[in-house]
LOROTOR-437396 format. One record per residue: residue in one letter; x, z, y of N, C-alpha, C in turn; residue number from 1. Coordinates in steps of 0.1 Angstrom, whole numbers, padded with zeros to 4 digits. Atoms other than C-alpha are relative to their C-alpha. Layout:
MARTI res  n.c1  n.c3  n.c2 ca.c1 ca.c3 ca.c2  c.c1  c.c3  c.c2   n
MARTI   A     X     Z     Y     X     Z     Y     X     Z     Y NUM
...
This chain:
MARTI res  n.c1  n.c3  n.c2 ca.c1 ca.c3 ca.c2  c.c1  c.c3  c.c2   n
MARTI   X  0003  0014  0002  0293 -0240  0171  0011 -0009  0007   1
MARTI   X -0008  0012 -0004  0317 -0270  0177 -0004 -0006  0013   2
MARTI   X  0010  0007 -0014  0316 -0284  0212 -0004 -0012 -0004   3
MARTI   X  0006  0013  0009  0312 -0318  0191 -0012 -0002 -0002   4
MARTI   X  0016  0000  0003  0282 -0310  0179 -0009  0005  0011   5
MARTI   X  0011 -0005 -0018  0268 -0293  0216  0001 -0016  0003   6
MARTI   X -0001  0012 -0005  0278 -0328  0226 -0009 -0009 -0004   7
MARTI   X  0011  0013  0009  0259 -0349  0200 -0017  0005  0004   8
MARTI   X  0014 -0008  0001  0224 -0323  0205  0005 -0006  0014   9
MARTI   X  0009  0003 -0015  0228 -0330  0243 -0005 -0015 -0001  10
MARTI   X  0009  0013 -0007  0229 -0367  0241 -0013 -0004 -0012  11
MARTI   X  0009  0003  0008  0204 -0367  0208 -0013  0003  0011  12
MARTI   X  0014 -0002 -0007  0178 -0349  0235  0004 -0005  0013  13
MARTI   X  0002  0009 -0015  0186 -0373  0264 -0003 -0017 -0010  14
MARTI   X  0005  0010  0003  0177 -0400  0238  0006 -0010 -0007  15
MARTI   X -0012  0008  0007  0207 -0414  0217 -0004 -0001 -0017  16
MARTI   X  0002 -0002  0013  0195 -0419  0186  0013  0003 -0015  17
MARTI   X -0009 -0001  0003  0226 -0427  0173  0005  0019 -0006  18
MARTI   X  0003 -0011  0002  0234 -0389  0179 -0008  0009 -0004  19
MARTI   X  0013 -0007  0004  0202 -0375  0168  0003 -0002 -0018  20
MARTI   X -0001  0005  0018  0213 -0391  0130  0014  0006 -0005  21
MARTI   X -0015 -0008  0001  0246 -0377  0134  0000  0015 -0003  22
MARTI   X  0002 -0014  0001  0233 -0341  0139 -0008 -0001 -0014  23
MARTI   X  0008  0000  0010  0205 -0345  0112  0010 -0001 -0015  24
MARTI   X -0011  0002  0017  0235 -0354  0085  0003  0010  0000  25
MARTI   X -0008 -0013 -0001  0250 -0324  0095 -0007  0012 -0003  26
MARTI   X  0010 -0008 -0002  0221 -0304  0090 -0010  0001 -0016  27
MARTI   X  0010  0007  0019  0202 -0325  0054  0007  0013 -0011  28
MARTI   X -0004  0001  0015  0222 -0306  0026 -0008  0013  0005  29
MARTI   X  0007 -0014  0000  0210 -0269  0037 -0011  0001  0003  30
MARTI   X  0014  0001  0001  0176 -0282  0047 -0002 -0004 -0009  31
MARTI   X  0002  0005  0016  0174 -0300  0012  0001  0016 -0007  32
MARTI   X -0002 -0010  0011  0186 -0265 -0007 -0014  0008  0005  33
MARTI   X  0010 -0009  0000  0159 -0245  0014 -0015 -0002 -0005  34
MARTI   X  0011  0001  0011  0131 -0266  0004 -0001 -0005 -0013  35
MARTI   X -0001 -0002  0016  0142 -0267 -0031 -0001  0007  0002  36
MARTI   X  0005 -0012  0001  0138 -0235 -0028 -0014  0007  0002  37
MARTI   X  0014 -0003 -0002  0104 -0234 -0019 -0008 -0008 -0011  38
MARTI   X  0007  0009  0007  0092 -0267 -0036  0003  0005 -0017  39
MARTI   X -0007  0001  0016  0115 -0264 -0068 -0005 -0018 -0005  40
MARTI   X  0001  0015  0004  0107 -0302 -0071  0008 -0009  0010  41
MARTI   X -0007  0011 -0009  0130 -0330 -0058 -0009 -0007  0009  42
MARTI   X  0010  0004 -0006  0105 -0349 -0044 -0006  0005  0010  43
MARTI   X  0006 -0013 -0011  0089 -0320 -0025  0010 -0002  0007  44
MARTI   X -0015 -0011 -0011  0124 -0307 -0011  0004 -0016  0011  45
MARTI   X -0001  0007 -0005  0130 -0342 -0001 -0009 -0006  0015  46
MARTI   X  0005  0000 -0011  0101 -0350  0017 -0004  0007  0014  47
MARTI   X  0002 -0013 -0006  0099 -0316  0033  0010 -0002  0013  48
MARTI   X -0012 -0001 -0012  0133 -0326  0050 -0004 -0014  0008  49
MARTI   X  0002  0011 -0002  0120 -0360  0058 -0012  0005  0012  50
MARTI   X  0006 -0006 -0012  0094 -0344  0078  0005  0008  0007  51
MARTI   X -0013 -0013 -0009  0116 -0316  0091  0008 -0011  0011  52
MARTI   X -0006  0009 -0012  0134 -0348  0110 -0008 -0008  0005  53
MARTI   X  0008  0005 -0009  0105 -0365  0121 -0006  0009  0010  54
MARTI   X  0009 -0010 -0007  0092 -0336  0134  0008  0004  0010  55
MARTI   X -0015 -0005 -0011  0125 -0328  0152  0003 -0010  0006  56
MARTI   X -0006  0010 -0013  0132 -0361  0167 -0009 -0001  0006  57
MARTI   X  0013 -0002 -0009  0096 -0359  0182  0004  0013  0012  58
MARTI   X  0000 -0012 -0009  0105 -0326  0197  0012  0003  0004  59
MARTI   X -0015 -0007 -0006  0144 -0325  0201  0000  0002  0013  60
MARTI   X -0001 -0007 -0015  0136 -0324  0242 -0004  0013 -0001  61
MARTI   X  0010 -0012  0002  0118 -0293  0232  0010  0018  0002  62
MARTI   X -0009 -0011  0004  0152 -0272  0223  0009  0001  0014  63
MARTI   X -0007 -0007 -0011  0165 -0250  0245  0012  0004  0000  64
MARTI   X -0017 -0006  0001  0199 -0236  0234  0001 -0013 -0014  65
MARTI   X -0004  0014  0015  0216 -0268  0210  0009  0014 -0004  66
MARTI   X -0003 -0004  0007  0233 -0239  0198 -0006  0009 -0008  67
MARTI   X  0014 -0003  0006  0204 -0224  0183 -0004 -0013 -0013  68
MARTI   X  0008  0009  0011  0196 -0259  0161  0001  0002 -0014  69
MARTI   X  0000 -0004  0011  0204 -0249  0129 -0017  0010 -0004  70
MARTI   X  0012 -0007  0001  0178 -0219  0135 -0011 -0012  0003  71
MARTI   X  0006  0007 -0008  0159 -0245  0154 -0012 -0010 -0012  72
MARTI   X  0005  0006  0018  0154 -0270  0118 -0007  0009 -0008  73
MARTI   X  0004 -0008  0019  0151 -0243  0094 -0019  0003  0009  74
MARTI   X  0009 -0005 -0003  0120 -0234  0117 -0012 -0009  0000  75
MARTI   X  0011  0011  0002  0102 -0268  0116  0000  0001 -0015  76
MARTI   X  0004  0003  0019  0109 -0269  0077 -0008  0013 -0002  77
MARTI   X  0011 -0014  0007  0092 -0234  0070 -0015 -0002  0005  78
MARTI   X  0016  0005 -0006  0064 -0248  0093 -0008 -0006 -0010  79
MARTI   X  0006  0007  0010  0059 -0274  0071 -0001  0002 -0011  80
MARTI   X  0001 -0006  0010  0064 -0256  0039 -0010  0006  0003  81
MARTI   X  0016 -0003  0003  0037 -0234  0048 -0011 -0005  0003  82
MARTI   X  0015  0007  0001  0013 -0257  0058 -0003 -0008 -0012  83
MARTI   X -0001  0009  0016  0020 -0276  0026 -0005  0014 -0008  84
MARTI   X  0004 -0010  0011  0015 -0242  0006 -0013  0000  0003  85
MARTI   X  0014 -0001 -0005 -0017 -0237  0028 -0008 -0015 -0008  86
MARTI   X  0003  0010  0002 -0027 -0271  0022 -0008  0003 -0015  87
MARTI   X  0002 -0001  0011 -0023 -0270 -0014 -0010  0011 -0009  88
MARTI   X  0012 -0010  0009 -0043 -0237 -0023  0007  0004 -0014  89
MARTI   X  0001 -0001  0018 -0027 -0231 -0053  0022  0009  0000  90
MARTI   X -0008 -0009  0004  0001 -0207 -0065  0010 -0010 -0006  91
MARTI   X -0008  0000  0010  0036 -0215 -0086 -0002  0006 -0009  92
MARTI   X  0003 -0007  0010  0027 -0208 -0118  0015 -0001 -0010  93
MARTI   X -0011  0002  0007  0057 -0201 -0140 -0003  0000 -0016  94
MARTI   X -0002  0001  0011  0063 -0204 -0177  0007  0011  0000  95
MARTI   X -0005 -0008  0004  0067 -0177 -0194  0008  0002 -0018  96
MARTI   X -0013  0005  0010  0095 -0178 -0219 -0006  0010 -0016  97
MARTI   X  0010 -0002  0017  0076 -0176 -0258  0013  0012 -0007  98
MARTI   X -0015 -0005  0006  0096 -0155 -0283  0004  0014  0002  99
MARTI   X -0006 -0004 -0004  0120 -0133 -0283  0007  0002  0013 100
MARTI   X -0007  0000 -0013  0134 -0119 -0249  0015 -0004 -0005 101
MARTI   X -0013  0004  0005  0166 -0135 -0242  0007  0006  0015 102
MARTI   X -0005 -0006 -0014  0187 -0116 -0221  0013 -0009  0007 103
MARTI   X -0010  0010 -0006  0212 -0142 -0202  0001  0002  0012 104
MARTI   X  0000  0005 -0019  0222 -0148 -0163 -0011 -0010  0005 105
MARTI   X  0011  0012 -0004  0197 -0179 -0164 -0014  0004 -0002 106
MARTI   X  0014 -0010 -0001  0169 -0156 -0176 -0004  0009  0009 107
MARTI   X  0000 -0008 -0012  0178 -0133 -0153 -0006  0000  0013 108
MARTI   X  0005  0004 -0015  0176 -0152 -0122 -0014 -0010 -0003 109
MARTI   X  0011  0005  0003  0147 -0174 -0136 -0011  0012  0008 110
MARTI   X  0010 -0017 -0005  0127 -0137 -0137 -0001  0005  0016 111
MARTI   X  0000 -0009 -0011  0140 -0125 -0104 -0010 -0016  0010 112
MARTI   X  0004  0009 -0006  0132 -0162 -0088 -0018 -0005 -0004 113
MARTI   X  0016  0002  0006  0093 -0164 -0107 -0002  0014  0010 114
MARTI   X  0006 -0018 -0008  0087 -0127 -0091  0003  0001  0012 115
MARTI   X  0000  0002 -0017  0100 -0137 -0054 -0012 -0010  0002 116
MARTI   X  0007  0010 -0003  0077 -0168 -0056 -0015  0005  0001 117
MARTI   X  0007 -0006  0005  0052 -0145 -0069 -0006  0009  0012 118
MARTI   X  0011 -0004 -0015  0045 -0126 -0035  0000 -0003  0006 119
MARTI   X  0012  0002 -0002  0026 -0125 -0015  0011 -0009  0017 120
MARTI   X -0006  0009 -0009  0036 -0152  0018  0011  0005  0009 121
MARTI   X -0012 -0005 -0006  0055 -0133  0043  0011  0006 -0003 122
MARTI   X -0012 -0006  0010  0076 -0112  0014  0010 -0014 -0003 123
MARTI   X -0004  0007  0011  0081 -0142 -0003  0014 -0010  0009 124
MARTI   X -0016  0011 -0009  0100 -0164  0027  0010  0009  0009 125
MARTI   X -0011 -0003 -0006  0117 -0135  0040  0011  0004 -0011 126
MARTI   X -0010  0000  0008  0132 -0125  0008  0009 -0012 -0006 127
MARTI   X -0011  0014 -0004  0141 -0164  0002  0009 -0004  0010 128
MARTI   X -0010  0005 -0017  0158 -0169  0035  0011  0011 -0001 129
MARTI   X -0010 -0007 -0005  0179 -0139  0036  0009  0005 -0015 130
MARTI   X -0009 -0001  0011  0191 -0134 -0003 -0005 -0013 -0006 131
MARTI   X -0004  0011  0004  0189 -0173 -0013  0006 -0007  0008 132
MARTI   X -0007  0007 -0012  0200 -0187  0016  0009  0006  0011 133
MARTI   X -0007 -0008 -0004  0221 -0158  0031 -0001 -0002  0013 134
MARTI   X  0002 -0001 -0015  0208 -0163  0067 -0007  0019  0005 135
MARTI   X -0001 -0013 -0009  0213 -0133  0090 -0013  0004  0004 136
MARTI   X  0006 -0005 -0005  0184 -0110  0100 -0006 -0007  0013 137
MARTI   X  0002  0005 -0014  0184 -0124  0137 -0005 -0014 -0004 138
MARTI   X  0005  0019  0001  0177 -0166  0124 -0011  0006 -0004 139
MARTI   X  0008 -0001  0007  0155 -0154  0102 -0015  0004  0006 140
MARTI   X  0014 -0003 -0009  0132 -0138  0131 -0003 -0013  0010 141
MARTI   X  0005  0014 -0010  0139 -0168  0152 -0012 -0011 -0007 142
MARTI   X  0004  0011  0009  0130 -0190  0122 -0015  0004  0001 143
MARTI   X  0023 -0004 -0003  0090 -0172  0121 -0002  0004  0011 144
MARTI   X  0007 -0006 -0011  0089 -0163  0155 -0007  0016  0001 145
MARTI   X  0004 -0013  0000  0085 -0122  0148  0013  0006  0006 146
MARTI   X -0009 -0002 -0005  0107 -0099  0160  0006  0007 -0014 147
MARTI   X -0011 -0005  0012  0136 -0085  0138  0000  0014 -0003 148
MARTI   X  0000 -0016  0009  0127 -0048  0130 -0015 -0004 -0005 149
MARTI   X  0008  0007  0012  0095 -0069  0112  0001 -0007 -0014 150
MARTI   X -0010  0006  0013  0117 -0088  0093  0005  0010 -0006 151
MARTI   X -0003 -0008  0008  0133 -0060  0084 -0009  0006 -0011 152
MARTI   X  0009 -0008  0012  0101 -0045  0069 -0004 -0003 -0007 153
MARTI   X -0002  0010  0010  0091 -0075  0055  0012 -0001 -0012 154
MARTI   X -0011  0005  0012  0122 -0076  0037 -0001  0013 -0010 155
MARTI   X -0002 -0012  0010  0123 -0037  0027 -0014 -0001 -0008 156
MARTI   X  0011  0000  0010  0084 -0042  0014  0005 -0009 -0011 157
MARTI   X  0001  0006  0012  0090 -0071 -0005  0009  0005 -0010 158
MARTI   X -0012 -0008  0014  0122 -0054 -0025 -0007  0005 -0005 159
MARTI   X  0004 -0008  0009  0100 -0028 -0034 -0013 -0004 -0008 160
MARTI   X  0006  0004  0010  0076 -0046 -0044  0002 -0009 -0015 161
MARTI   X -0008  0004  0011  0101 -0069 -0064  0003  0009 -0011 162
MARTI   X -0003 -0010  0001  0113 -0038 -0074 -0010  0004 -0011 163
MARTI   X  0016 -0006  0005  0077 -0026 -0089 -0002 -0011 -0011 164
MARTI   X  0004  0009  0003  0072 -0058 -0103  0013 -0007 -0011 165
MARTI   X -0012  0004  0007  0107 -0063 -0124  0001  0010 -0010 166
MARTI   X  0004 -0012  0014  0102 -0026 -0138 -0008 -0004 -0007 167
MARTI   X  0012 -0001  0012  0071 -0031 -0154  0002 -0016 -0005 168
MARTI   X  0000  0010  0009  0080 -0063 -0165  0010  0004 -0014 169
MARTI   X -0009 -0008  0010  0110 -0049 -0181 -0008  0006 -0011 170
MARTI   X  0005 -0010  0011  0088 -0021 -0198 -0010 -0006 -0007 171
MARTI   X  0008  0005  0008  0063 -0043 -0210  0009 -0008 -0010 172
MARTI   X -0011  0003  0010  0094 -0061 -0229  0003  0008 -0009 173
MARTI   X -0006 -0009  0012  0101 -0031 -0246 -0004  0004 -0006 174
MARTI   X  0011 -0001  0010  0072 -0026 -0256  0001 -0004 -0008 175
MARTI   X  0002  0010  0004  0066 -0057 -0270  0008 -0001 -0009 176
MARTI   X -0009  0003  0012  0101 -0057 -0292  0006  0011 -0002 177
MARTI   X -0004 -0014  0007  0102 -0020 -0300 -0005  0001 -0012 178
């Protein structure tokens, strides 16, 4: 991390707001992509970050290593994603594509991204965080607070449940237009 930016996190948590808006710019576009990744609605992803920085300028005395904030955000935004999921009660239901199967790149990843969303809570945000958002094993335990050979398992279950769950989709397609 840039001493620039250790600089701005110290004086944001001795009270500079100025700096506290400086770091948060620096920070909006990959907190925006992660909860579009959760919400899939603008609106959602937006407010999700909007609380993600109220929630952080409340608590920036709170952080302990400013070079840790990156992990530090992404950890208030997943808070609040899942209390929003909790909240809500209610599943991502996807559309399922009428027709003929169409086999494309955008079908592709459609399918694989309906079938991450699809399990079950702790699969579902460790395999988003670490193959959508390419964050390392180590954030990713910071980010939930578990330790990192959980994450790991978390991640090897949900594959194979992905995994389980992309076969038999497949085979039911073939069924279907054999």
């Amino acid at each position: 991390m840039e001493q620039e930016t250790i600089v701005l996190i110290k004086q944001a948590k001795s009270g500079n707001n100025q700096a506290f808006e400086q770091v948060m710019r620096l920070h909006q576009t990959r907190l925006y992509k992660i909860a579009f990744t959760y919400f899939h609605n603008e609106h959602d992803a937006i407010e999700a970050v909007q609380e993600t920085t109220y929630r952080a300028y409340k608590q920036i005395k709170k952080l302990r290593d400013p070079a840790h904030i990156s992990a530090w955000l992404t950890r208030i935004l997943f808070n609040y994603c899942h209390d929003e999921f909790r909240k809500r009660q209610k599943l991502v239901v996807t559309e399922k594509v009428n027709g003929e199967a169409q086999v494309d790149d955008n079908s592709i990843s459609y399918d694989i991204r309906s079938a991450v969303l699809s399990l079950e809570e702790p699969y579902k945000h460790v395999i988003t965080l670490r193959y959508f958002h390419d964050l390392p094993v180590e954030e990713i335990a910071y980010i939930m607070d578990r330790p990192k050979g959980t994450i790991k398992t978390w991640i090897r279950k949900g594959l194979s449940t992905l995994k389980g769950e992309l076969t038999e989709e497949g085979e039911s397609l073939r069924e279907k237009h054999s």
